[in-house]
mmCIF file of the C-alpha atoms, coordinates in Angstrom:
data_MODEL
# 
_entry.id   MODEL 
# 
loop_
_atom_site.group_PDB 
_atom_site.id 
_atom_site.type_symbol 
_atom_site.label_atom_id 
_atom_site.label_alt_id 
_atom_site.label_comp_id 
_atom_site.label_asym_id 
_atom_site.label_entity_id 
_atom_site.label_seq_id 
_atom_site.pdbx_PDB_ins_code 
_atom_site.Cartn_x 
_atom_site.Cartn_y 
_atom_site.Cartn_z 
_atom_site.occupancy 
_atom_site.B_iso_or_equiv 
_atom_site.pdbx_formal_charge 
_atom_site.auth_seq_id 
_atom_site.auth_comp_id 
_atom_site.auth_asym_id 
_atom_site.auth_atom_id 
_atom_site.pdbx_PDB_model_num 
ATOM 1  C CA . UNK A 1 1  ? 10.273  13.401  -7.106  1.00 0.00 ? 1  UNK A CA 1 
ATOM 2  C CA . UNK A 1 2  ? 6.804   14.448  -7.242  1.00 0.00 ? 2  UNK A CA 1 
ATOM 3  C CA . UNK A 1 3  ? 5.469   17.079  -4.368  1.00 0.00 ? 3  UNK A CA 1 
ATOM 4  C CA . UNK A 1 4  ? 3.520   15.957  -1.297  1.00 0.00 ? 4  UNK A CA 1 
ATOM 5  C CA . UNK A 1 5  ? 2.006   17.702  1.003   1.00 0.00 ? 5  UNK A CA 1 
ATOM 6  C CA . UNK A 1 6  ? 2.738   17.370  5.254   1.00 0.00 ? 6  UNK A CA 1 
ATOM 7  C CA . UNK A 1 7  ? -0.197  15.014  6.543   1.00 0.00 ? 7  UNK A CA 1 
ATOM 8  C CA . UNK A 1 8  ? -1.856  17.658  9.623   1.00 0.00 ? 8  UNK A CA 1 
ATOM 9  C CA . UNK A 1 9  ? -0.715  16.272  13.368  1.00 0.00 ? 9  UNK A CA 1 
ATOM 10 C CA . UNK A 1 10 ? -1.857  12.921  13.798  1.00 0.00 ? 10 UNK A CA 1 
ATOM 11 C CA . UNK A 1 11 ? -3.535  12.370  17.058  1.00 0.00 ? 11 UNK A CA 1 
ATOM 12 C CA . UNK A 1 12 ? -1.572  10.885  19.923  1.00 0.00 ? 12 UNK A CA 1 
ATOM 13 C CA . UNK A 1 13 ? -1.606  7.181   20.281  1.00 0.00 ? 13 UNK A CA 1 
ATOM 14 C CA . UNK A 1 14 ? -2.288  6.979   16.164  1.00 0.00 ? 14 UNK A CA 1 
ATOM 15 C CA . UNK A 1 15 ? -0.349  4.497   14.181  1.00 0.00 ? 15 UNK A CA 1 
ATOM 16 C CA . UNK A 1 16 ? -0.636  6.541   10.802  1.00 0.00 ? 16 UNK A CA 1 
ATOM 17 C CA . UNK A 1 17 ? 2.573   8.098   9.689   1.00 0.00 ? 17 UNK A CA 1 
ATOM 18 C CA . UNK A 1 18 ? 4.131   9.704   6.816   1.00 0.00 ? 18 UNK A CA 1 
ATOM 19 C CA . UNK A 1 19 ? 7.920   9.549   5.798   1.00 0.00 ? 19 UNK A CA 1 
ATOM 20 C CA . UNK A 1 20 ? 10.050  12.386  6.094   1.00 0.00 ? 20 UNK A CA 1 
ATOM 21 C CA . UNK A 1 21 ? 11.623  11.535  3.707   1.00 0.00 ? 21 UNK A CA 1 
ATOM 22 C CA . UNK A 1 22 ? 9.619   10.632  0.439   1.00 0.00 ? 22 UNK A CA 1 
ATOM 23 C CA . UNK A 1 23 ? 6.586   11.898  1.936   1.00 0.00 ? 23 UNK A CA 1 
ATOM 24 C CA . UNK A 1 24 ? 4.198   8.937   1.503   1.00 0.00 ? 24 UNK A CA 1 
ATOM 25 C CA . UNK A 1 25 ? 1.525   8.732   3.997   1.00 0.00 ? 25 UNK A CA 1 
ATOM 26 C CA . UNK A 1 26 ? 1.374   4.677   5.892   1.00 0.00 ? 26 UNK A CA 1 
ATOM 27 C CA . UNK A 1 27 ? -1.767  3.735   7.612   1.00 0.00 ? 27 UNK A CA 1 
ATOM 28 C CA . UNK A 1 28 ? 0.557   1.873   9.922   1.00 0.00 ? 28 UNK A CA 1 
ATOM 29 C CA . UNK A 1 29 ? 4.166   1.714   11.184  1.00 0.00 ? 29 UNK A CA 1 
ATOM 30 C CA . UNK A 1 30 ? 4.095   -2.375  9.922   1.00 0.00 ? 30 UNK A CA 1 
ATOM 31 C CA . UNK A 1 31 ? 3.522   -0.491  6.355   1.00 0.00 ? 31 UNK A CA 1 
ATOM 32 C CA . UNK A 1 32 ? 6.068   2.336   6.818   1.00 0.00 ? 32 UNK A CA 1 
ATOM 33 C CA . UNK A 1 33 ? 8.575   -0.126  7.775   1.00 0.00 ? 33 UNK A CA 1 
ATOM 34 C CA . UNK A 1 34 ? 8.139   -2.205  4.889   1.00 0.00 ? 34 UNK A CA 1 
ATOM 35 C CA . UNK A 1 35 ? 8.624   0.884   2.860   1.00 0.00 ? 35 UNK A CA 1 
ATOM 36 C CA . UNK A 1 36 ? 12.402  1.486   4.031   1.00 0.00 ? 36 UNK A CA 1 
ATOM 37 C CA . UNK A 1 37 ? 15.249  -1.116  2.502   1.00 0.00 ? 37 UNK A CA 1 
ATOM 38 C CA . UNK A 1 38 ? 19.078  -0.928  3.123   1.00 0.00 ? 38 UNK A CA 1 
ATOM 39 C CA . UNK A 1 39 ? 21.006  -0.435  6.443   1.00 0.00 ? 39 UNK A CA 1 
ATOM 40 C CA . UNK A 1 40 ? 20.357  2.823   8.140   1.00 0.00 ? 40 UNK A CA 1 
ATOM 41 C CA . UNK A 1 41 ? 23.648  5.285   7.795   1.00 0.00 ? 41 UNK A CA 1 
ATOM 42 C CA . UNK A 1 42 ? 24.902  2.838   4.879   1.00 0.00 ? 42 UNK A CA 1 
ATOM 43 C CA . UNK A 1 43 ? 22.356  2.615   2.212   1.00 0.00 ? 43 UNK A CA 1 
ATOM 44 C CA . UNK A 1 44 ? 19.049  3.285   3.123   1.00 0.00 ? 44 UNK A CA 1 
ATOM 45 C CA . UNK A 1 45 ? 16.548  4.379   1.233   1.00 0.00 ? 45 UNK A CA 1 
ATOM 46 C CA . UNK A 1 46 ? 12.500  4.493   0.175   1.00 0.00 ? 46 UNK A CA 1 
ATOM 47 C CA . UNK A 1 47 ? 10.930  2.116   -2.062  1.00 0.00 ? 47 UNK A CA 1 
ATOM 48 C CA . UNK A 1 48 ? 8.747   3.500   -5.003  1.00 0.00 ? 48 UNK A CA 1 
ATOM 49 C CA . UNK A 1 49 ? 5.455   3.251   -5.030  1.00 0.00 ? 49 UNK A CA 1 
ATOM 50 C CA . UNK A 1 50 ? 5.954   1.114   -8.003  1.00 0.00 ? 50 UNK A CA 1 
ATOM 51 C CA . UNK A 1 51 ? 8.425   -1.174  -5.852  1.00 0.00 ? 51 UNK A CA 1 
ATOM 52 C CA . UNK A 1 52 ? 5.725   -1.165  -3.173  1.00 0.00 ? 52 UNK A CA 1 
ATOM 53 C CA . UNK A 1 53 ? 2.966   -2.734  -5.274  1.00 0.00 ? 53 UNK A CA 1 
ATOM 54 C CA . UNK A 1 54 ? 5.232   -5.405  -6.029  1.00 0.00 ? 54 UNK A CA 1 
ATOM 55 C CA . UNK A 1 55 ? 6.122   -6.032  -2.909  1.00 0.00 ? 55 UNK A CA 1 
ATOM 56 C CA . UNK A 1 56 ? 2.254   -6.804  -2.313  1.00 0.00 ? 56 UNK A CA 1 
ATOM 57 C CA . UNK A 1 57 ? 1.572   -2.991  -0.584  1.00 0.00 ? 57 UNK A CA 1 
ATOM 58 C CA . UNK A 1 58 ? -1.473  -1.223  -1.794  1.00 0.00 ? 58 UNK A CA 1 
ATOM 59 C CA . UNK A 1 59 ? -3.089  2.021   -1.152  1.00 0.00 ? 59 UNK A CA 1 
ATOM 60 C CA . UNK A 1 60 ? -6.214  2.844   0.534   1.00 0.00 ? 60 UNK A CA 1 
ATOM 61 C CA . UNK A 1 61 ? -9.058  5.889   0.507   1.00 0.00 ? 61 UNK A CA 1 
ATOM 62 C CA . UNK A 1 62 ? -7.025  9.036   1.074   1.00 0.00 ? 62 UNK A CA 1 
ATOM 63 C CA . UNK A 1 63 ? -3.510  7.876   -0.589  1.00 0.00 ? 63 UNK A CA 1 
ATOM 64 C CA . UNK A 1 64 ? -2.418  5.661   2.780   1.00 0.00 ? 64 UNK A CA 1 
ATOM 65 C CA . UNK A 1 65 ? -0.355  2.882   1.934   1.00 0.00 ? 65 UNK A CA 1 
ATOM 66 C CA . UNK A 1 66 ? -1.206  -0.150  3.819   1.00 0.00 ? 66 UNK A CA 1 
ATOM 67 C CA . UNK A 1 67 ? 1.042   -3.552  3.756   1.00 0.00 ? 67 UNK A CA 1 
ATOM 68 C CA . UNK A 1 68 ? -2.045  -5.475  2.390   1.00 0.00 ? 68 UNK A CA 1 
ATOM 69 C CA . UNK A 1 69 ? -5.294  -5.332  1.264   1.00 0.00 ? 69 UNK A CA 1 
ATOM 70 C CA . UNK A 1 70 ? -7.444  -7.284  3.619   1.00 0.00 ? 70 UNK A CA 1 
ATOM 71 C CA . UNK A 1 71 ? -10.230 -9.050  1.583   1.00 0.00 ? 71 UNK A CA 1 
ATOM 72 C CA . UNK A 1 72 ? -13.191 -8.303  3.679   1.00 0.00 ? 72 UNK A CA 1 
ATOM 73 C CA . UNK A 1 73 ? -12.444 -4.451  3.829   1.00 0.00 ? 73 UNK A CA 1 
ATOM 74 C CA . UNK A 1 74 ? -10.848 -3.841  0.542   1.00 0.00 ? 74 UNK A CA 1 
ATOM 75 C CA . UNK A 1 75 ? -12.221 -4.418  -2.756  1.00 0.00 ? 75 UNK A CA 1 
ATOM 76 C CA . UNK A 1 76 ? -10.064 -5.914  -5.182  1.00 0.00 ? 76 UNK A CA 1 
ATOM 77 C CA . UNK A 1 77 ? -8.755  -4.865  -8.549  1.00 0.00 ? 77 UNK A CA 1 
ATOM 78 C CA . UNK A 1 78 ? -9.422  -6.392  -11.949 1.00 0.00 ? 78 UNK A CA 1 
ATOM 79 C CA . UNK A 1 79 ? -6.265  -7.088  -13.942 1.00 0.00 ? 79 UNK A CA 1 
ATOM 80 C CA . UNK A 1 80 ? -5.641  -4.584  -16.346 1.00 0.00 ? 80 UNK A CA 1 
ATOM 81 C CA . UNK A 1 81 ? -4.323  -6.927  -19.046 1.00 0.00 ? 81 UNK A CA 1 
ATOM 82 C CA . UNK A 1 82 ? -7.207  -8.111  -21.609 1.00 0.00 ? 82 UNK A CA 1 
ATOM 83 C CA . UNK A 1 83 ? -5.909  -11.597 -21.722 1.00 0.00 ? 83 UNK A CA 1 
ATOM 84 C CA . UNK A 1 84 ? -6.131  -12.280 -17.997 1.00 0.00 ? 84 UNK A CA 1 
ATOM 85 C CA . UNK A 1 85 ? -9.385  -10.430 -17.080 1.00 0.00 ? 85 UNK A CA 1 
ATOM 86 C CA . UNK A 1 86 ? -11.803 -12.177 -15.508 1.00 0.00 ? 86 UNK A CA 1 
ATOM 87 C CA . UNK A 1 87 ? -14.584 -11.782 -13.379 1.00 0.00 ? 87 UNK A CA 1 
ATOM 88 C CA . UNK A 1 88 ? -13.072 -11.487 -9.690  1.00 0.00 ? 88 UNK A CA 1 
ATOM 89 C CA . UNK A 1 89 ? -14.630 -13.852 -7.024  1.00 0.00 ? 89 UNK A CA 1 
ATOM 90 C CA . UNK A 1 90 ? -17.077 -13.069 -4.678  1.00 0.00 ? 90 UNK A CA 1 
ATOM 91 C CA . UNK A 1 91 ? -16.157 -13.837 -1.004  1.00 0.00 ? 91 UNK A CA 1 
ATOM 92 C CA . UNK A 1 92 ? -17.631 -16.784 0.365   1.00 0.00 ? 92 UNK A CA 1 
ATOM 93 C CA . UNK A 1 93 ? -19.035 -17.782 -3.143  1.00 0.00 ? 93 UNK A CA 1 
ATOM 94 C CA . UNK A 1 94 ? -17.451 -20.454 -5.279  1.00 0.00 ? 94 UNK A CA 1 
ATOM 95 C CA . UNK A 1 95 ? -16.735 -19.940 -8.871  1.00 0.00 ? 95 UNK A CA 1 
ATOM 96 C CA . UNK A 1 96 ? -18.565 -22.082 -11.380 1.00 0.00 ? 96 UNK A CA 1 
ATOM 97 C CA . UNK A 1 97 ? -15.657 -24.128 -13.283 1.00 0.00 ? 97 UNK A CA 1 
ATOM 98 C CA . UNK A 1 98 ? -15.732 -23.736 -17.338 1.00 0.00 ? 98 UNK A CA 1 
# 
């Protein structure tokens, strides 16, 4: 497990938090709780931050993990694999058909 650092106080009333336990820093407590699987005392447990991409989870400016990216505050990504990149859409512009 790689080392992370304590996030500072957050201010009262904030719904940031960070996990005690793996450390990961959620811009909400929606986020954080999508983070946690199993039943607690039985089997719970963090997902990875691999696990949370694929569950749809992305992270924002300053490493917070949010549950998703909303599309008119987060610019998306271009697929990494040659075959399916493709220029990405603009919002609220329709894409010529080939």
């Amino acid at each position: 497990m790689r080392a992370k650092t304590i996030t500072p106080r957050l201010p009262r009333g904030s719904h940031r938090c960070q996990c005690s336990n793996c450390r990961e820093r959620f811009n909400s407590v929606k986020a954080f709780d999508l983070h946690r699987r199993g039943t607690p005392g039985v089997d719970r447990r963090c997902l990875s931050p691999d696990d949370m991409r694929a569950a749809g989870m992305s992270q924002i400016e300053g490493g917070w993990w949010i549950s998703r990216a909303d599309p008119r505050r987060h610019v998306p990504r271009a697929p990494s694999t040659p075959d399916l990149a493709r220029p990405l859409p603009t919002l609220g512009v329709p894409i010529a058909q080939e």
